[in-house]
C-alpha positions as CSV (number, residue, x, y, z in Angstrom):
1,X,81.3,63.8,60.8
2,X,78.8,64.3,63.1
3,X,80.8,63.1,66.0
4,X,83.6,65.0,65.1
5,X,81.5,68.3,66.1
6,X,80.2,66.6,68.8
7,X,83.2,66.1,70.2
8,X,84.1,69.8,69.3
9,X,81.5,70.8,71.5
10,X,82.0,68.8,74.4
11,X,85.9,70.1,74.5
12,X,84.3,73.4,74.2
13,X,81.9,73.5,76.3
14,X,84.6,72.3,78.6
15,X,87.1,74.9,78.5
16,X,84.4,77.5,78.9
17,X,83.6,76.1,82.0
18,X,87.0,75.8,83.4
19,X,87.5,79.3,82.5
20,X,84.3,80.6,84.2
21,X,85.5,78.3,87.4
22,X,89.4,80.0,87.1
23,X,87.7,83.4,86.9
24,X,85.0,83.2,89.7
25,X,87.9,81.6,91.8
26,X,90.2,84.7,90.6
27,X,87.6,87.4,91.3
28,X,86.8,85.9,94.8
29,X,90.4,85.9,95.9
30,X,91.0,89.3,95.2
31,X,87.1,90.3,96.7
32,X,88.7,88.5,99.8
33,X,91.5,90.6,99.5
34,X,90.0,93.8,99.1
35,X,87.6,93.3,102.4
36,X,90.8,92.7,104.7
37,X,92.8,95.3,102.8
38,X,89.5,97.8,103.7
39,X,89.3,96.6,107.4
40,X,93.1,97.2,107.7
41,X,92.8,100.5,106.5
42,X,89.6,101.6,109.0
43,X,91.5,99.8,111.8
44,X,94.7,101.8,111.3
45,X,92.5,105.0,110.4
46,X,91.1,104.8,114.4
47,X,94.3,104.1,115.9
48,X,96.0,107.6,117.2
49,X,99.3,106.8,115.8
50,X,98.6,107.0,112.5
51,X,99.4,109.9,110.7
52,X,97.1,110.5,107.3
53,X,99.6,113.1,105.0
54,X,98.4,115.2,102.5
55,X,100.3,116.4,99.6
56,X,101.1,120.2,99.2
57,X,100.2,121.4,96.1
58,X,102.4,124.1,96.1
59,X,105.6,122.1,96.6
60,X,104.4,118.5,96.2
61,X,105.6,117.4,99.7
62,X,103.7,115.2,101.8
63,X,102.8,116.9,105.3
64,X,100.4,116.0,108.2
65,X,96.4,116.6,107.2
66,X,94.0,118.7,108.9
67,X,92.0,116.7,111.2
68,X,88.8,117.5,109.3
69,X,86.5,114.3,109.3
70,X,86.7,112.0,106.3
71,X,83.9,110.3,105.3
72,X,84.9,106.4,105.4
73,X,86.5,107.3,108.9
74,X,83.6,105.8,110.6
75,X,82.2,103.4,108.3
């Protein structure tokens, strides 16, 4: 008896651990993700060709944005 629960355990005990690995493993990758998506974005935000649209609320269309200063321009 008793070694059928500890065996229970120990399988348990197991797959909890596997899933905290798969998770961590999961939540870094997209972290990782997220950073170069973020530096993209700033690095395309300073180049000059890059055209940041706004859309109208009367109409719904997209159109060029005042050049008003955002606040994660320069970060």
């Amino acid at each position: 008896m008793w070694l059928k629960i500890l065996t229970f355990v120990i399988v348990a005990v197991a797959i909890a651990y596997g899933l905290r690995a798969i998770r961590r493993n999961i939540n870094d990758y997209f972290a990782d993700v997220d950073k170069d998506k973020l530096k993209r974005d700033r690095e395309d935000r300073r180049r000059s060709d890059i055209v940041d649209l706004k859309r109208d609320p009367k109409d719904g269309v997209f159109r060029p944005g005042d050049n008003k200063k955002d606040d994660d321009k320069d970060a």
